[in-house]
N, C-alpha and C positions, 0 to 999 in steps of 0.2 A: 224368540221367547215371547209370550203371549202372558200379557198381566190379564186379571179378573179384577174388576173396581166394581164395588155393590154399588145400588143406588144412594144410597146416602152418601158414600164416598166422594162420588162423582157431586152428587150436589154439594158437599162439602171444598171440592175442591173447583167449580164452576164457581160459588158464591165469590172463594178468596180471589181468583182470576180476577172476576167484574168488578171487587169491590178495589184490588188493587191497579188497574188501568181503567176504569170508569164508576167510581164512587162519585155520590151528591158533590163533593168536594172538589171534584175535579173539572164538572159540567158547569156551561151556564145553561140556565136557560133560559130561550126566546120564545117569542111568538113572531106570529106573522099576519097583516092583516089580508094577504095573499090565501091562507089557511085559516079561517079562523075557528074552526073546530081541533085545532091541532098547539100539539106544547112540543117545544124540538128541544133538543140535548144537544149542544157543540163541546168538541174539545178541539183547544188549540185551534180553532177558527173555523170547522167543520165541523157539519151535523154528522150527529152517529147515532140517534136516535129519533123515534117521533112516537108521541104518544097521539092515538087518533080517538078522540075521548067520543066521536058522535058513533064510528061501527065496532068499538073498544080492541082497535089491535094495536101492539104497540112493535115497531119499527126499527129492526136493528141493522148499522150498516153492511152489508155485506161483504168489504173487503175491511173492516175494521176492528169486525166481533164474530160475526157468522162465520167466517173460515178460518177461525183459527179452531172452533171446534169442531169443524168440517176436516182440515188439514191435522190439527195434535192431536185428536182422538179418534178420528174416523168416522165420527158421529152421525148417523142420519140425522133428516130434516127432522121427525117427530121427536127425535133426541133432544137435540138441541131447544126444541122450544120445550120441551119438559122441563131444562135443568134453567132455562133463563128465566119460566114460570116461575119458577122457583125464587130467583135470583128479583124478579122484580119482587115478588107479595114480601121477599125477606128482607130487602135494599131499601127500596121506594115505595112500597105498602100499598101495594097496585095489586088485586086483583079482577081477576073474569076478566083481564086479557089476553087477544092472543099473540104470541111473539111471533113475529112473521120478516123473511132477510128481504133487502135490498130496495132503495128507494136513489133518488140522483136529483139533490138541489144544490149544480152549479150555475145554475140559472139564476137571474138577478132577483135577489129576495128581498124584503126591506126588515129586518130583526129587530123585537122591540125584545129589551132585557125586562128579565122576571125576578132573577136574584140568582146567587154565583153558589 
């Protein structure tokens, strides 16, 4: 059986997702003087976000966030960054970025705290 979700639907139910595993509330955030055009999101002690404020994309993890709308909904790539657009100008009042998956800092970073 094949459900139909309008668009609003779906950004209604993308929003509750994000806001319920990665709201303000749940991130800290760092800097780094490694990046320093860049503001990062950790949860639980890993990044899962970057905001890259000098080419304005902003950076979601991709085994954290990207594929679980890739995997529960089937969603293409230009999906996805429609409904997280969304998700940032309604969350974190970010617009004219672009949502774009997958980045990898397990590499030795030095994190300055921004506020929880």
């Amino acid at each position: 059986m094949k459900y139909i979700i309008t668009e609003n639907k779906l950004n209604n139910v993308t929003l509750s997702w994000m806001n319920q595993n990665f709201s303000p509330e749940q991130l800290e955030i760092v800097t780094s003087e490694k990046y320093p055009n860049s503001v990062f999101f950790k949860k639980n002690g890993k990044v899962v976000m970057e905001q890259d404020k000098e080419n304005r994309y902003f950076w979601f993890s991709h085994n954290e966030i990207w594929s679980f709308f890739e995997s529960f909904f089937g969603m293409e790539d230009e999906q996805i960054r429609e409904v997280l657009r969304y998700w940032l100008e309604e969350t974190l009042e970010l617009s004219f970025y672009t949502p774009t998956s997958g980045f990898n800092y397990k590499r030795s970073v030095s994190w300055k705290r921004l506020s929880n």
